[in-house]
LOVEX-191259 format. One record per residue (C-alpha): x, y, z. Coordinates in steps of 0.25 Angstrom, whole numbers, plus 5000, padded with zeros to 4 digits. Example, Ala and Ser with C-alpha at 12.3 -4.5 7.8 and 13.67 -1.06 7.14 Angstrom:
! residues 2
<node xx="5049" yy="4982" zz="5031"/>
<node xx="5055" yy="4996" zz="5029"/>
This chain:
! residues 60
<node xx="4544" yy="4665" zz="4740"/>
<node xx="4529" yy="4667" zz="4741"/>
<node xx="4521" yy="4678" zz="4732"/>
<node xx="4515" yy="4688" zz="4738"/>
<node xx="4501" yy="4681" zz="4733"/>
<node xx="4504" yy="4670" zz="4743"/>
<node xx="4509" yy="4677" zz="4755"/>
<node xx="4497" yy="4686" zz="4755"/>
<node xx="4488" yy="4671" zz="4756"/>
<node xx="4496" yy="4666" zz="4766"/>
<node xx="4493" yy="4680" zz="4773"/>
<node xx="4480" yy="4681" zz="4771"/>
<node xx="4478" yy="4668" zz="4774"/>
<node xx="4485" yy="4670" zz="4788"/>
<node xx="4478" yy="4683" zz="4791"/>
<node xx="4464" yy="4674" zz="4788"/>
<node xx="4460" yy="4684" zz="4776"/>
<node xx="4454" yy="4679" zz="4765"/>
<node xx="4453" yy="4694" zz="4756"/>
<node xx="4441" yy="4691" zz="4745"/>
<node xx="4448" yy="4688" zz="4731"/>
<node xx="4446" yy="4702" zz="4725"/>
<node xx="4454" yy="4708" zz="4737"/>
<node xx="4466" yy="4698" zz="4737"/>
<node xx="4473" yy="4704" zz="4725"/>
<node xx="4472" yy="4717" zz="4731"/>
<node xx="4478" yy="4711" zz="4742"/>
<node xx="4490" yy="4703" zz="4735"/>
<node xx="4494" yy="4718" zz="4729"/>
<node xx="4494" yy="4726" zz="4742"/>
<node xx="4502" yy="4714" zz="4750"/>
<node xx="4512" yy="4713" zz="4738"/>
<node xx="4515" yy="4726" zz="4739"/>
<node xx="4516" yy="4728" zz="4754"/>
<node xx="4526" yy="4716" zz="4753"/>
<node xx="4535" yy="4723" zz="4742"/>
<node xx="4534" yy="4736" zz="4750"/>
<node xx="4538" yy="4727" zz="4762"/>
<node xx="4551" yy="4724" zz="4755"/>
<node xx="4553" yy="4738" zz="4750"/>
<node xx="4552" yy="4745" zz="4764"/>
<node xx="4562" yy="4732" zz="4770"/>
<node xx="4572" yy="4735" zz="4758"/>
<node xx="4576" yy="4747" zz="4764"/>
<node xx="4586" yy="4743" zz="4778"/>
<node xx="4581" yy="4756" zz="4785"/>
<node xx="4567" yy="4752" zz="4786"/>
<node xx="4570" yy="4738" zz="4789"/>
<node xx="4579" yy="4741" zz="4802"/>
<node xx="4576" yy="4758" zz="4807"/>
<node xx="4566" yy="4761" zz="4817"/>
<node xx="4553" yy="4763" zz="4816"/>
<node xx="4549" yy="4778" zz="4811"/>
<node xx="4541" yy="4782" zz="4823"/>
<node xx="4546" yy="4779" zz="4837"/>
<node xx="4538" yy="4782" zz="4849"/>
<node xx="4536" yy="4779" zz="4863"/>
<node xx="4523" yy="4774" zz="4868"/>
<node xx="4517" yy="4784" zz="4878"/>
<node xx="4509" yy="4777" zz="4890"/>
């Protein structure tokens, strides 16, 4: 498994953004911890598999 440091590269490097240096770790603590909320909201089955909260029907 690949740390959190290297998937953010390989996601910067995809999205073509080089963040300056005193930014990056600012940037490694907020993706970490999207990724561990991730997990956290997919733990529980209901949020995985129910409907959206809000339904509605595009009016034209």
């Amino acid at each position: 498994m690949h740390s959190n440091e290297e998937k953010l590269a390989v996601v910067l490097e995809m999205s073509g953004i080089t963040p300056p240096a005193e930014d990056q770790e600012a940037i490694l603590r907020a993706f970490s911890t999207g990724r561990e909320l991730s997990k956290l909201i997919f733990s529980v089955a209901q949020a995985r598999y129910e409907e959206p909260a809000l339904i509605f029907s595009a009016r034209v």
